[in-house]
NUVEX-5848 format. One record per residue: residue in one letter; x, y, z of N, C-alpha, C in turn. Coordinates in nm, 2 decimals, m for minus. Layout:
<nodes>
+------+--------+--------+--------+--------+--------+--------+--------+--------+--------+
! code !    n.u !    n.v !    n.w !   ca.u !   ca.v !   ca.w !    c.u !    c.v !    c.w !
+------+--------+--------+--------+--------+--------+--------+--------+--------+--------+
!    A !      X !      Y !      Z !      X !      Y !      Z !      X !      Y !      Z !
...
+------+--------+--------+--------+--------+--------+--------+--------+--------+--------+
</nodes>
This chain:
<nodes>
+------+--------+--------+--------+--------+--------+--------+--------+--------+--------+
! code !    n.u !    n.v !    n.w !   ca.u !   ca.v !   ca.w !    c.u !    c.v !    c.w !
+------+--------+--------+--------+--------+--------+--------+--------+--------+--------+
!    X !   4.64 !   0.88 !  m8.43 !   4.58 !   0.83 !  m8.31 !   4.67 !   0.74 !  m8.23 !
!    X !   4.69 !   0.76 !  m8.10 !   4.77 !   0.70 !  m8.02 !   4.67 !   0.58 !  m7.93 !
!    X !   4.69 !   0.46 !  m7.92 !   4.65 !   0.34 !  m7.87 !   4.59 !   0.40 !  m7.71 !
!    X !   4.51 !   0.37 !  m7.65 !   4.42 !   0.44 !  m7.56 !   4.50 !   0.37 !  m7.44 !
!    X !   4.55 !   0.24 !  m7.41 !   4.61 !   0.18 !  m7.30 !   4.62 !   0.24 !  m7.17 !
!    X !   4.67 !   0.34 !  m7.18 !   4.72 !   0.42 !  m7.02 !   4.59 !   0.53 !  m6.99 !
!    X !   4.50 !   0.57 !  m7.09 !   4.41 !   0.65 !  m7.08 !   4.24 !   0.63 !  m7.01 !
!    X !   4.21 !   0.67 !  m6.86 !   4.09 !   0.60 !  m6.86 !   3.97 !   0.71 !  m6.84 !
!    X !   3.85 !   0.68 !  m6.87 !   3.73 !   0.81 !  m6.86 !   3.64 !   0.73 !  m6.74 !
!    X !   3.62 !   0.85 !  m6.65 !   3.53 !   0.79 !  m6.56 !   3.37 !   0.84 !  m6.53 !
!    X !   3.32 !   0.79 !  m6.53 !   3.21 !   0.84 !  m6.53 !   3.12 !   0.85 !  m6.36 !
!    X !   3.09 !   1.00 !  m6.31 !   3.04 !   0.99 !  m6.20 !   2.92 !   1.07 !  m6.14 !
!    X !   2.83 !   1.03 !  m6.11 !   2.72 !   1.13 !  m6.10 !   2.69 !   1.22 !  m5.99 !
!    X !   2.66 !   1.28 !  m5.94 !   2.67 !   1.38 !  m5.85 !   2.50 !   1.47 !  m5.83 !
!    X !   2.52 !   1.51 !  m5.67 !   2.35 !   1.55 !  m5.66 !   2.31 !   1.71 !  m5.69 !
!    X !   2.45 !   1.77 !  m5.77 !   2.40 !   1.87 !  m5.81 !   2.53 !   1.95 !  m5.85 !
!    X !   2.52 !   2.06 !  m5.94 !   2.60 !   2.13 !  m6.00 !   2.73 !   2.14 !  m5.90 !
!    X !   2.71 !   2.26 !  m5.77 !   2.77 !   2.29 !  m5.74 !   2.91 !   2.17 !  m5.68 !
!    X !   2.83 !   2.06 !  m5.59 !   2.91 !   1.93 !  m5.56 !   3.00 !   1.91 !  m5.64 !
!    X !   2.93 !   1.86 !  m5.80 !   3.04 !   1.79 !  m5.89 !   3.10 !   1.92 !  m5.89 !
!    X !   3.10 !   2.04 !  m5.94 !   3.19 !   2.17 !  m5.92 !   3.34 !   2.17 !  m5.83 !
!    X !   3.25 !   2.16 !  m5.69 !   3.36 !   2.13 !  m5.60 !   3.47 !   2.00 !  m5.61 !
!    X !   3.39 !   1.97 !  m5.61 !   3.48 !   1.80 !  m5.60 !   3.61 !   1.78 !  m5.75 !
!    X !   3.56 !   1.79 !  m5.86 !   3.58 !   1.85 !  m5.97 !   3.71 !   1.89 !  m5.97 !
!    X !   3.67 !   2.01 !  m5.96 !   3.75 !   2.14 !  m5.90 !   3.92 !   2.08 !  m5.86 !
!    X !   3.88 !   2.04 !  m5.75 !   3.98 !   1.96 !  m5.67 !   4.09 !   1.90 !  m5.71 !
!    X !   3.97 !   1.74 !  m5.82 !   4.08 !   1.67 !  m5.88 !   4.13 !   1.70 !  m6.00 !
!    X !   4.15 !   1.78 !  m6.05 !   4.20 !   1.89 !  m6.12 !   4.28 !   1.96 !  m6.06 !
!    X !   4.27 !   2.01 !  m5.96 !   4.44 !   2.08 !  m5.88 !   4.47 !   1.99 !  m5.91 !
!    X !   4.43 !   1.89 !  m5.77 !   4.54 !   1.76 !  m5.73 !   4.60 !   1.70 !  m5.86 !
!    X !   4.58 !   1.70 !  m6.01 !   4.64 !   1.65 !  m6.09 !   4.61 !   1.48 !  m6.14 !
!    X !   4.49 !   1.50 !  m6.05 !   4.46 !   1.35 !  m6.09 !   4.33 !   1.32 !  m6.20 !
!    X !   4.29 !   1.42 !  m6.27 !   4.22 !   1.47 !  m6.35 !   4.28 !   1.55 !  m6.44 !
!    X !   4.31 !   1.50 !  m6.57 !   4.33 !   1.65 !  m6.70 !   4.21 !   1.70 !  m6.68 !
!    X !   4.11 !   1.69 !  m6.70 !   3.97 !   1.75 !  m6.73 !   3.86 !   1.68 !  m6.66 !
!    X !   3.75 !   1.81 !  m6.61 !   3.63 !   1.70 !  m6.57 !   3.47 !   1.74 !  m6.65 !
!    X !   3.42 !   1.69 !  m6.75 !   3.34 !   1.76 !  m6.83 !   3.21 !   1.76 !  m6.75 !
!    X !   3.12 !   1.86 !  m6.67 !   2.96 !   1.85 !  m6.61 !   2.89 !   1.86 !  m6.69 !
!    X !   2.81 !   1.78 !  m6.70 !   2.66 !   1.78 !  m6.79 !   2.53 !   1.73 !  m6.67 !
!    X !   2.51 !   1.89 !  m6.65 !   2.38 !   1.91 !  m6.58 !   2.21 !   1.86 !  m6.65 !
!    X !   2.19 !   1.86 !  m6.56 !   2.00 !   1.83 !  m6.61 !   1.97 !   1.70 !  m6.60 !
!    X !   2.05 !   1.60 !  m6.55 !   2.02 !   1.50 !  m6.59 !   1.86 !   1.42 !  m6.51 !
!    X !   1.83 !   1.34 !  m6.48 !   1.75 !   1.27 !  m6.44 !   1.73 !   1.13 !  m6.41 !
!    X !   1.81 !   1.04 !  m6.27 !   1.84 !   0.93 !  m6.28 !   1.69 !   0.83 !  m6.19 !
!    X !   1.71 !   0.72 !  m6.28 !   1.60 !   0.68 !  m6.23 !   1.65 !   0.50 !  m6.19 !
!    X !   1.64 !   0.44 !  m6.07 !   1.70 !   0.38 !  m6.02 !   1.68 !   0.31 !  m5.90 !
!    X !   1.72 !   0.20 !  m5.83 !   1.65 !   0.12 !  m5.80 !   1.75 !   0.14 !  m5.61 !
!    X !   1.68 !   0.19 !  m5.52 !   1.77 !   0.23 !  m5.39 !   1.68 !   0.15 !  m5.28 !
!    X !   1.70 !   0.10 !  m5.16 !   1.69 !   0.03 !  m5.04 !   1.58 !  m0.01 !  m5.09 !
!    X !   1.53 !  m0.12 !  m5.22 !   1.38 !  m0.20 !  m5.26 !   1.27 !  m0.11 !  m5.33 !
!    X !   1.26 !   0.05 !  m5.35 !   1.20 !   0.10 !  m5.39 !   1.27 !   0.24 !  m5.51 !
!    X !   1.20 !   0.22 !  m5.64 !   1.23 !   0.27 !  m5.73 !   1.23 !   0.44 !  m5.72 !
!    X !   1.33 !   0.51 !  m5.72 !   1.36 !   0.66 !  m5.74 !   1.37 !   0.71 !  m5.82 !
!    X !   1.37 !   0.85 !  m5.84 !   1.40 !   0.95 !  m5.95 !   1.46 !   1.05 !  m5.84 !
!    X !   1.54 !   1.07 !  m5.95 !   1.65 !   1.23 !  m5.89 !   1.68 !   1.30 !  m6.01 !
!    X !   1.70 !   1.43 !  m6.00 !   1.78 !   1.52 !  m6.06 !   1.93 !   1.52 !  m6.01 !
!    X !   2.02 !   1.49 !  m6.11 !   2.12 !   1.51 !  m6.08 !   2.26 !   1.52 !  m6.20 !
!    X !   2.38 !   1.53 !  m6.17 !   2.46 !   1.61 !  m6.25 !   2.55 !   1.48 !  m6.31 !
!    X !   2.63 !   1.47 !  m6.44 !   2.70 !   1.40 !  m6.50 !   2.82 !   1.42 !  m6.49 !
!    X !   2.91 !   1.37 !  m6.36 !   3.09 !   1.45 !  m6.42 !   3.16 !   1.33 !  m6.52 !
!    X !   3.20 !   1.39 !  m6.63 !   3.27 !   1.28 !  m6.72 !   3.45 !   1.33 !  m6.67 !
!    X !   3.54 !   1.25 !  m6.61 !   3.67 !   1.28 !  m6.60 !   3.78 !   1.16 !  m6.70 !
!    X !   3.82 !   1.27 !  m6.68 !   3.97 !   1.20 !  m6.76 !   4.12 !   1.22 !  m6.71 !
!    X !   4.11 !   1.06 !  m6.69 !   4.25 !   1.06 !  m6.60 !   4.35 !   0.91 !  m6.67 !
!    X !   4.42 !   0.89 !  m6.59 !   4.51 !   0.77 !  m6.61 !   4.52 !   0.66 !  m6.57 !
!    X !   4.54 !   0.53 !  m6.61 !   4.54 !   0.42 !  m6.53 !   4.66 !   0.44 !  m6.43 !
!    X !   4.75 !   0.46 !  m6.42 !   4.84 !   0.50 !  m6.30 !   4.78 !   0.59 !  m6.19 !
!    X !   4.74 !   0.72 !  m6.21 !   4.68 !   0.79 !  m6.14 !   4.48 !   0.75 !  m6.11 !
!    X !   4.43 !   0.63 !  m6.19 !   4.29 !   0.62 !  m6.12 !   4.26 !   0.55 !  m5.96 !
!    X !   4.36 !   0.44 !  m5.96 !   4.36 !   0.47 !  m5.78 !   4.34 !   0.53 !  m5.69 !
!    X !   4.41 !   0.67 !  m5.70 !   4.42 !   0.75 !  m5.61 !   4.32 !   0.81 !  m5.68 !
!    X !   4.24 !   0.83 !  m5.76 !   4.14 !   0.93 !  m5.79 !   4.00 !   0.88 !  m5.71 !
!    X !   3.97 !   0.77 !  m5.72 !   3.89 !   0.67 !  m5.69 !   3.91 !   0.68 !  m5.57 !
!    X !   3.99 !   0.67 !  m5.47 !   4.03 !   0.68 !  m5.34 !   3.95 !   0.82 !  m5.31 !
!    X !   4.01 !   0.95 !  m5.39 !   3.96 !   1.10 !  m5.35 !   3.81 !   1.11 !  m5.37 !
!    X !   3.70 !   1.05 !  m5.51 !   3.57 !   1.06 !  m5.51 !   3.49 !   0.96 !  m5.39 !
!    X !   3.58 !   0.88 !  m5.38 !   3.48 !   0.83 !  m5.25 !   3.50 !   0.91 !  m5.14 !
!    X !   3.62 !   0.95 !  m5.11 !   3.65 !   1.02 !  m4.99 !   3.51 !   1.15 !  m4.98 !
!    X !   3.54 !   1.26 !  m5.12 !   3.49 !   1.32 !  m5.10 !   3.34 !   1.33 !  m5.14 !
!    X !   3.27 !   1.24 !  m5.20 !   3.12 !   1.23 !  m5.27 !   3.02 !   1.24 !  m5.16 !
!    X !   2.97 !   1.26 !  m5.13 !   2.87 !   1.32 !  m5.03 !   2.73 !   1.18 !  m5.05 !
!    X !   2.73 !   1.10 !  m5.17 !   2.66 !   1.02 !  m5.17 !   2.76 !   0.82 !  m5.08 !
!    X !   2.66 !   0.78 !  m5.02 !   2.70 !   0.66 !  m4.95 !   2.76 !   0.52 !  m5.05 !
!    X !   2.70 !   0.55 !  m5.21 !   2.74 !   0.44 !  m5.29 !   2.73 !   0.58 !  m5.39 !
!    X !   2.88 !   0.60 !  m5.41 !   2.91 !   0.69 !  m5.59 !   2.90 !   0.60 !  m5.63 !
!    X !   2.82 !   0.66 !  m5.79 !   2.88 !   0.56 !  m5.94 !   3.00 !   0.64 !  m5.97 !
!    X !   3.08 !   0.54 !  m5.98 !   3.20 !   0.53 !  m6.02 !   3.19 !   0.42 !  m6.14 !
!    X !   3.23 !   0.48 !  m6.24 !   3.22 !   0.40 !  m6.35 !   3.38 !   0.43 !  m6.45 !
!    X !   3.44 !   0.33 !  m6.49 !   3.57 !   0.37 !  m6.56 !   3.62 !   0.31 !  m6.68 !
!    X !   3.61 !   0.37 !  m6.82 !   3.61 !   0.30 !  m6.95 !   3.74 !   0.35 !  m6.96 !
!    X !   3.77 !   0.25 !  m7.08 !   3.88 !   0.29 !  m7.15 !   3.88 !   0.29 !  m7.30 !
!    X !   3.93 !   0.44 !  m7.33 !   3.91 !   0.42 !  m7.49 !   4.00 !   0.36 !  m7.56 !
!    X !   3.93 !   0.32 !  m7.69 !   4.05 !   0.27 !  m7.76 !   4.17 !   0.35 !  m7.84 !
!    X !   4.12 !   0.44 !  m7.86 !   4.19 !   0.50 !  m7.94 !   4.21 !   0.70 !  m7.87 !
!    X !   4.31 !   0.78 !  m7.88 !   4.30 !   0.89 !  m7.81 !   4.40 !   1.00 !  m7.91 !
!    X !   4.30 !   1.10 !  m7.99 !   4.39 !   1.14 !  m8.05 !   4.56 !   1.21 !  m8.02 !
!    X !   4.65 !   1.22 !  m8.12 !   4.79 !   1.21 !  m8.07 !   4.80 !   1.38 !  m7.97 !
!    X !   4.76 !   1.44 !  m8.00 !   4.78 !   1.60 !  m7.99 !   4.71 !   1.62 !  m7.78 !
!    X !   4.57 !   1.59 !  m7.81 !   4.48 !   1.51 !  m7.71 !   4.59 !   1.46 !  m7.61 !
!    X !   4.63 !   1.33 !  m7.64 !   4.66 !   1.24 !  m7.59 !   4.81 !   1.31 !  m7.49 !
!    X !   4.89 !   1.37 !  m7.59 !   4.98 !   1.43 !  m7.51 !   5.02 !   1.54 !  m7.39 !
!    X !   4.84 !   1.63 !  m7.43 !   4.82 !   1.72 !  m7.33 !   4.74 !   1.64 !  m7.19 !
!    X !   4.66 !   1.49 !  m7.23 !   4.63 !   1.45 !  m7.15 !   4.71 !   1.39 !  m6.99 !
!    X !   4.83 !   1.34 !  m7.09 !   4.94 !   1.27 !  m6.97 !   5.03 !   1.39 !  m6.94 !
!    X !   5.04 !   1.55 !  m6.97 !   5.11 !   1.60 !  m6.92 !   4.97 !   1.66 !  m6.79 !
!    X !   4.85 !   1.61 !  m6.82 !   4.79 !   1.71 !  m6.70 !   4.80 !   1.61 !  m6.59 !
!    X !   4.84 !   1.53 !  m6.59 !   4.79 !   1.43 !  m6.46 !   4.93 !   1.34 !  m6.38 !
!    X !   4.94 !   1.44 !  m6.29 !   5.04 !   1.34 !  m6.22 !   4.98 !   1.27 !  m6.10 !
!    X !   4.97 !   1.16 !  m6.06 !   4.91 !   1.13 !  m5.96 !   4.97 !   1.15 !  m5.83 !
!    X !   5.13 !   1.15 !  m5.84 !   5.22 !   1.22 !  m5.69 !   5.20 !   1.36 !  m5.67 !
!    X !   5.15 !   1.45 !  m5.75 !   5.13 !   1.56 !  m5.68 !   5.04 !   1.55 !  m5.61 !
!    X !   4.94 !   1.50 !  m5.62 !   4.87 !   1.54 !  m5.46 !   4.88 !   1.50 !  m5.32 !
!    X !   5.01 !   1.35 !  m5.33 !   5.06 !   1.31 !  m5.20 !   5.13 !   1.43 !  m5.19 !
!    X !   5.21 !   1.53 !  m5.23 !   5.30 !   1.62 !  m5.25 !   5.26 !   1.79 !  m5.21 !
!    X !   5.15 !   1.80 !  m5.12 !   5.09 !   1.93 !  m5.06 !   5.00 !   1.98 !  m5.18 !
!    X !   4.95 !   1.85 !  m5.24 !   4.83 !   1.88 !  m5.33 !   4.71 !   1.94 !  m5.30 !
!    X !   4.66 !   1.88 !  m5.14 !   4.53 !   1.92 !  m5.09 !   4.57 !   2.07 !  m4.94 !
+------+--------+--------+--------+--------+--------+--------+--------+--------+--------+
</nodes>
């Protein structure tokens, strides 16, 4: 197991398959994402302009880097189609070694200043 330090998971929700798809999609070219895992079906219930909501909507779990979460963070707000994303960003402790190596070769955060988009 390799010490988690550089490695961060972000958690973001989205109003429907296709969006997180797209968006997704994206930061994964751009390289500012190894992986973005969707877990559809969800059902959030939550508290917007004083009156309590429910929505259907989608789970993207991404995995990226503390170097490259800036700019990632920068691109989901840019492109999230909701006015306030959850943007949420853990860090694990631990990331296995094999994992861990395929993880920091997927994610450069200069390729997408670099004719990424």
């Amino acid at each position: 197991m390799q010490a988690g330090h550089e490695f961060r998971i972000v958690w973001c929700t989205f109003p429907d398959l296709e969006t997180a798809r797209q968006i997704g999609t994206t930061l994964v070219e751009n390289q500012l994402a190894a992986c973005v895992n969707l877990c559809p079906h969800l059902e959030s219930i939550y508290r917007w302009q004083g009156a309590v909501e429910t929505s259907p909507e989608v789970l993207a779990i991404l995995k990226t880097t503390a170097t490259a979460l800036p700019t990632l963070e920068r691109e989901l707000r840019r492109l999230h189609p909701y006015e306030v994303p959850e943007i949420v960003t853990l860090q694990p402790e631990e990331v296995a070694e094999t994992y861990a190596a395929w993880w920091l070769q997927s994610v450069n955060p200069l390729a997408s200043q670099h004719g990424g988009e």
